[in-house]
C-alpha positions as CSV (number, residue, x, y, z in Angstrom):
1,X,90.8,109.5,96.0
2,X,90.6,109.8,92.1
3,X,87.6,111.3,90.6
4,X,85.7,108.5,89.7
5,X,86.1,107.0,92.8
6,X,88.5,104.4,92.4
7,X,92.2,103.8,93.6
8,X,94.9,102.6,92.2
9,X,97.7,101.5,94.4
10,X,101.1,100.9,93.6
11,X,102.9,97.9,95.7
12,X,106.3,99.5,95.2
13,X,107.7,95.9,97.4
14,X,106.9,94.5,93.7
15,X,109.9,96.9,92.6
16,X,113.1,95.0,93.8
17,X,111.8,92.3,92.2
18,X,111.6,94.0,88.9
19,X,113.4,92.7,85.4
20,X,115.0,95.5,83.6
21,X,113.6,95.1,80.1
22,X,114.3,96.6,76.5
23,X,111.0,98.3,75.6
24,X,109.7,99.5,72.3
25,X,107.0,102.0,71.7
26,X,105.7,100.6,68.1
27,X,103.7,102.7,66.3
28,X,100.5,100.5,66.4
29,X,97.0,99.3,68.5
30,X,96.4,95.7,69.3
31,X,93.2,95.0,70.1
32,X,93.7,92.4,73.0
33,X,93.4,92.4,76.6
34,X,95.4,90.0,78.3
35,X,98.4,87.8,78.1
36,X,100.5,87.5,75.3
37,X,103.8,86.0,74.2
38,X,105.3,88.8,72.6
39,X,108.6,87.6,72.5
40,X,107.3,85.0,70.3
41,X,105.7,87.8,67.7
42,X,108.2,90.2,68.2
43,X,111.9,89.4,68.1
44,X,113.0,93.0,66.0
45,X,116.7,92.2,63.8
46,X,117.5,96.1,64.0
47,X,119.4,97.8,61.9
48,X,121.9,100.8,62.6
49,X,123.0,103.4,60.1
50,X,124.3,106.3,60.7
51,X,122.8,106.7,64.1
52,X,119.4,106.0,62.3
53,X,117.5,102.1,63.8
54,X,115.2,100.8,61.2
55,X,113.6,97.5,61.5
56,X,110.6,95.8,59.8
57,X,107.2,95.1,61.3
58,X,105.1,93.0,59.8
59,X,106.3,94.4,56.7
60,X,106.1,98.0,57.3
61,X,109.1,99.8,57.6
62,X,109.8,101.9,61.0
63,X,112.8,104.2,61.9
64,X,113.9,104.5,65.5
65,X,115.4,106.1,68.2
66,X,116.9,105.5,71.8
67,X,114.5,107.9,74.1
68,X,116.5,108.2,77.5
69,X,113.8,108.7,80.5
70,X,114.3,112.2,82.3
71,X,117.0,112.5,84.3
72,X,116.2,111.7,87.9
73,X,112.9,109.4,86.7
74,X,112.4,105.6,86.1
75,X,110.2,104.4,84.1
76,X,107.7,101.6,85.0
77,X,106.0,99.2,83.5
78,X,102.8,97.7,85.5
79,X,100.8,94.6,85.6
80,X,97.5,94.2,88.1
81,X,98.2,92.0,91.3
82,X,95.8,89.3,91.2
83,X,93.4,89.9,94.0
84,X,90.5,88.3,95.4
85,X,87.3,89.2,93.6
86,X,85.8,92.0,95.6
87,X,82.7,94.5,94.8
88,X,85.7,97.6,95.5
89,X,86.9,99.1,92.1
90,X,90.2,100.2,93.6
91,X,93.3,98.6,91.6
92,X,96.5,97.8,92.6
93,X,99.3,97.3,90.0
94,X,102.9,95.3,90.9
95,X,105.9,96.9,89.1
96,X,106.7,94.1,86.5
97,X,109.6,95.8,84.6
98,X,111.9,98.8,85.3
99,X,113.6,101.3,82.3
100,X,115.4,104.2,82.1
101,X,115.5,104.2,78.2
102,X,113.3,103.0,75.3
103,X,113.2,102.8,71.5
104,X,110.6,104.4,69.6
105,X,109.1,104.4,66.2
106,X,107.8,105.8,63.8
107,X,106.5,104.5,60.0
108,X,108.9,105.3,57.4
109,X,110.0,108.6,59.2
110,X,113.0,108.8,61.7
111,X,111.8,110.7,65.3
112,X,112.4,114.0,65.8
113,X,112.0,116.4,68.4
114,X,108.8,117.3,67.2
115,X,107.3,113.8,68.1
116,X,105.0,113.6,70.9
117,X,106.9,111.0,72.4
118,X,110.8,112.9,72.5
119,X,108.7,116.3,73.4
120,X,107.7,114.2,76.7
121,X,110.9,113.3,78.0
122,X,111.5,116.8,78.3
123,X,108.1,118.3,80.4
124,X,109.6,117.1,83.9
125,X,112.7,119.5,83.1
126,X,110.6,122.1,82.0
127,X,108.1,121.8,84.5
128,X,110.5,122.1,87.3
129,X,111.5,125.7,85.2
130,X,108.1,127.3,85.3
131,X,107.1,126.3,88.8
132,X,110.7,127.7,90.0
133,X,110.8,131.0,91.9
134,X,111.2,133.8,89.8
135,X,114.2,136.5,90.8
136,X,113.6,140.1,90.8
């Protein structure tokens, strides 16, 4: 049980059923809570040079890269079930979408391995390193 009390269950049936979708991580925050038609808002023209992605958002200039998802890991993307309305705060969450790669952004600068984001990828990897036995 988490610390606050609450549960969140994952209904991995959900998971066949999944769409494999082209994600990007945009550098922004939108301020809304609920559906949305992104597709509408959001239809990026990219551009490719010299293995550098840059596109234009709402007239800001990002700079992209393909992340590729640990080897061994999916990612998931999550949507809560509809449930009846109940006095319980546990959660559960269907899988909506499935990825095993993602484009990211940045404003005006290309990625690098410095970024937050790419550093990620590379904890379940390194992880796995410091939690193996050690010889000798």
């Amino acid at each position: 049980m988490a610390a606050n009390g609450c549960v969140t269950a994952v209904q991995l049936g959900s998971l066949s059923q999944a769409d494999k979708s082209q994600l990007h991580l945009l550098p922004c925050e939108v301020e809304h809570d609920g559906p949305a038609d992104v597709a509408m808002f959001f239809s990026p023209t990219v551009k490719e040079h010299k293995c550098e992605k840059t596109v234009s958002f709402r007239g800001r200039g990002l700079k992209g890269q393909e992340v590729n998802c640990p080897q061994g890991y999916t990612g998931l993307v999550l949507k809560e079930a509809q449930r009846p309305s109940s006095d319980q705060e546990d959660r559960i969450v269907m899988v909506s979408s499935v990825f095993h790669n993602f484009t990211y952004w940045n404003l005006e600068t290309p990625p690098t391995s410095d970024d937050c984001v790419v550093m990620a990828m590379a904890w379940p990897k390194l992880a796995e390193m410091i939690h193996a036995p050690v010889d000798g």
